[in-house]
LUMMAR-178066 format. One line per 3 residues: number of its first residue (from 1); their letters; for each residue x, y, z of N, C-alpha, C, O. Coordinates in steps of 0.05 Angstrom, whole numbers, plus 5000, padded with zeros to 4 digits. Layout:
<pts>
NUM	A	X Y Z X Y Z X Y Z X Y Z  ...
</pts>
This chain:
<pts>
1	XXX	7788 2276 9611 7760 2281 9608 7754 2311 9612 7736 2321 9598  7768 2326 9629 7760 2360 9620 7771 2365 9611 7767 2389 9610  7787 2361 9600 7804 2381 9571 7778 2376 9547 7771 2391 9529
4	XXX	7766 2351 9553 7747 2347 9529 7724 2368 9539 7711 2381 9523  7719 2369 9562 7699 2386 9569 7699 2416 9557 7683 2427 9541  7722 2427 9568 7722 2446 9561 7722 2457 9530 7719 2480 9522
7	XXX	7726 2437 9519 7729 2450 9483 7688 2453 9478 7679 2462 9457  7673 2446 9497 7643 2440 9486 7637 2468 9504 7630 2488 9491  7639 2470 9535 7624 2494 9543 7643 2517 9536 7666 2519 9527
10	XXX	7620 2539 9547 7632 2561 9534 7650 2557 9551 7651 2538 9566  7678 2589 9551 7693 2592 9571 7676 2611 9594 7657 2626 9591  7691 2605 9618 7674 2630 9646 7689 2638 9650 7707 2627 9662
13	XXX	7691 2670 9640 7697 2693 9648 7685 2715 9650 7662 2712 9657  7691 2738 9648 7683 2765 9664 7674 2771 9637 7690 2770 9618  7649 2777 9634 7640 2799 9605 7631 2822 9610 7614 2825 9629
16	XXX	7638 2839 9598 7622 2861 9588 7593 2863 9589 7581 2844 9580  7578 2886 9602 7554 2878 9612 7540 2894 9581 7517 2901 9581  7552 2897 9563 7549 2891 9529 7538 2879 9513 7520 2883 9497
19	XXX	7563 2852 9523 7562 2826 9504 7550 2810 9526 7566 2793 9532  7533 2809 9537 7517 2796 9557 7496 2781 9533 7500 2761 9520  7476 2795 9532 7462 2781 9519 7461 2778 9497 7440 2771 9487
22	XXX	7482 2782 9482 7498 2764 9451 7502 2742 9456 7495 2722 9443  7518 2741 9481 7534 2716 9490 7510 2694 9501 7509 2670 9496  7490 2712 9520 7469 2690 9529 7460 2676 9504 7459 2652 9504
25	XXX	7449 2696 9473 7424 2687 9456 7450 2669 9445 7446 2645 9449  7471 2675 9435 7492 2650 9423 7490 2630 9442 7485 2608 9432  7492 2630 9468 7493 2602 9479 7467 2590 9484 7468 2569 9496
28	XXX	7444 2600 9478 7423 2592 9487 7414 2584 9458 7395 2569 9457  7425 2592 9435 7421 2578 9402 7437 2547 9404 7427 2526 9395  7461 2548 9415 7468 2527 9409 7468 2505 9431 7477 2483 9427
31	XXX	7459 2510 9451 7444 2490 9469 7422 2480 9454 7416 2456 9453  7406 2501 9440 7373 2491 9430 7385 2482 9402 7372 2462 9395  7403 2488 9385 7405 2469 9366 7411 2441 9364 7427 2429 9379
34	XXX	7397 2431 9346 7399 2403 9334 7397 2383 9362 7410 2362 9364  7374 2394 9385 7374 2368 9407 7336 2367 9397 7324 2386 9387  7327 2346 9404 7301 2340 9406 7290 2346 9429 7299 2346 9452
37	XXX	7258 2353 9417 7241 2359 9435 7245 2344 9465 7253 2354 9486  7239 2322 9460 7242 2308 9484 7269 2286 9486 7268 2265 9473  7291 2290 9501 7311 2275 9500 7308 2240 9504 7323 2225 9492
40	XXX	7281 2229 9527 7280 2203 9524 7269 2191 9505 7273 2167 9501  7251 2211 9489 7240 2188 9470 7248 2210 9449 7237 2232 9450  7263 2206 9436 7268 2217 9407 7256 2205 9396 7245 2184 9400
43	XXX	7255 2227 9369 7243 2222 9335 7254 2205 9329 7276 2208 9339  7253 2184 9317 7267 2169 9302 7264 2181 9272 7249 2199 9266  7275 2172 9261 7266 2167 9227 7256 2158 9218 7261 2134 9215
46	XXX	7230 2169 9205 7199 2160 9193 7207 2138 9166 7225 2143 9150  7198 2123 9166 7197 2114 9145 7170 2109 9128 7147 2108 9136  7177 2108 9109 7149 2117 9085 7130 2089 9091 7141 2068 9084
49	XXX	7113 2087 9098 7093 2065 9094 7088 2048 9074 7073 2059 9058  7096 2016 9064 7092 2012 9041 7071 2012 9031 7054 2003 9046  7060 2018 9008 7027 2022 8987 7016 1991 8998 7025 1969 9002
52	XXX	6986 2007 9000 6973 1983 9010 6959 1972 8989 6943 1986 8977  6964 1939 8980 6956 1937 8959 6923 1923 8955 6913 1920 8977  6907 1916 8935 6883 1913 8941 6871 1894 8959 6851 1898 8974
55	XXX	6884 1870 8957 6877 1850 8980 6872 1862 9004 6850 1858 9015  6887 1875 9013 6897 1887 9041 6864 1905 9045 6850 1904 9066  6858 1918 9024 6829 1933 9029 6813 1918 9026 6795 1921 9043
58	XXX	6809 1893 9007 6797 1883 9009 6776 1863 9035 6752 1862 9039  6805 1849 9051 6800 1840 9066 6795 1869 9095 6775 1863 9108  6800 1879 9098 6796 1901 9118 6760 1910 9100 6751 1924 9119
61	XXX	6745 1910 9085 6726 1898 9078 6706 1886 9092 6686 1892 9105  6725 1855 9084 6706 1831 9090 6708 1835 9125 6688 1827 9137  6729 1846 9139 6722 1847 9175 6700 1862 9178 6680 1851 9189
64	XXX	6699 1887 9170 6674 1911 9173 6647 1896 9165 6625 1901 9174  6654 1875 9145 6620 1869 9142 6611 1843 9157 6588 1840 9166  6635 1820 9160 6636 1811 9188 6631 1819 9211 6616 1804 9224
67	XXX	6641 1844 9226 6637 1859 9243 6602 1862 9245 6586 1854 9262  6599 1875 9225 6569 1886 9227 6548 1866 9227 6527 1867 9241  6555 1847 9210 6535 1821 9209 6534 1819 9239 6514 1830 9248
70	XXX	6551 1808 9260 6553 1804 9275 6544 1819 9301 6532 1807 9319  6549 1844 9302 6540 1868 9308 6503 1868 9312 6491 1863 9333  6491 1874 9290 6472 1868 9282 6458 1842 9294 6437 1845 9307
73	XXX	6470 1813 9290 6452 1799 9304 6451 1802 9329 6429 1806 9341  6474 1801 9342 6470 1804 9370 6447 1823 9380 6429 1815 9395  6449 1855 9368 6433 1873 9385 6397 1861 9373 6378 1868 9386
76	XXX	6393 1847 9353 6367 1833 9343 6364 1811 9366 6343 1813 9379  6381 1791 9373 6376 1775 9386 6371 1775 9416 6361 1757 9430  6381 1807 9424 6383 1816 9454 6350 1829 9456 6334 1826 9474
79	XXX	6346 1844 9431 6313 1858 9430 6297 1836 9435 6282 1839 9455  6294 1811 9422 6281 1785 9421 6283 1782 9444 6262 1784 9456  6300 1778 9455 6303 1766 9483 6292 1787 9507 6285 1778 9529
82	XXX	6293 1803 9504 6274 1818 9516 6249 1824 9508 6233 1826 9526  6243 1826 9493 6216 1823 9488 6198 1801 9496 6175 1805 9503  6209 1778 9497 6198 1749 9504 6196 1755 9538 6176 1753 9552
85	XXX	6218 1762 9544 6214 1761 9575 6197 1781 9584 6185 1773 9604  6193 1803 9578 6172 1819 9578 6143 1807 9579 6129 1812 9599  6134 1793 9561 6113 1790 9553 6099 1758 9570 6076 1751 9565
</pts>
């Protein structure tokens, strides 16, 4: 298991106060290459959404006007009802 190690980090030795920060910006490119933003939840691969076909709008439609019918009586039937008890 370190023989495997060692072929991935760099080697540690003595540099040249030179190649210091060649060596930092190279190792600090390939630490930051090809890892994701966040390691626990990676990106997955998007996949294309299939076309939504008319039914699908259709009925997303008929909920919104369901919705509202509904919507609608209630806040009519809550005014009524206050109004009566008011009076």
């Amino acid at each position: 298991m370190a023989g495997s190690l060692t072929r991935h980090l760099p080697r540690q030795g003595r540099h040249r106060s030179a190649e210091r920060p060649q060596t930092s910006q190279r190792l600090a490119d390939l630490l930051g290459a090809g890892l994701p933003a966040d390691p626990v939840r990676p990106d997955l691969p998007r996949f294309a959404a299939p076309a939504r076909r008319v039914r699908h709008q259709v009925r997303d439609g008929a909920v919104v006007v369901a919705f509202s019918a509904a919507a609608s009586t209630g806040l009519a039937l809550a005014l009524l009802l206050l109004t009566q008890l008011a009076s």
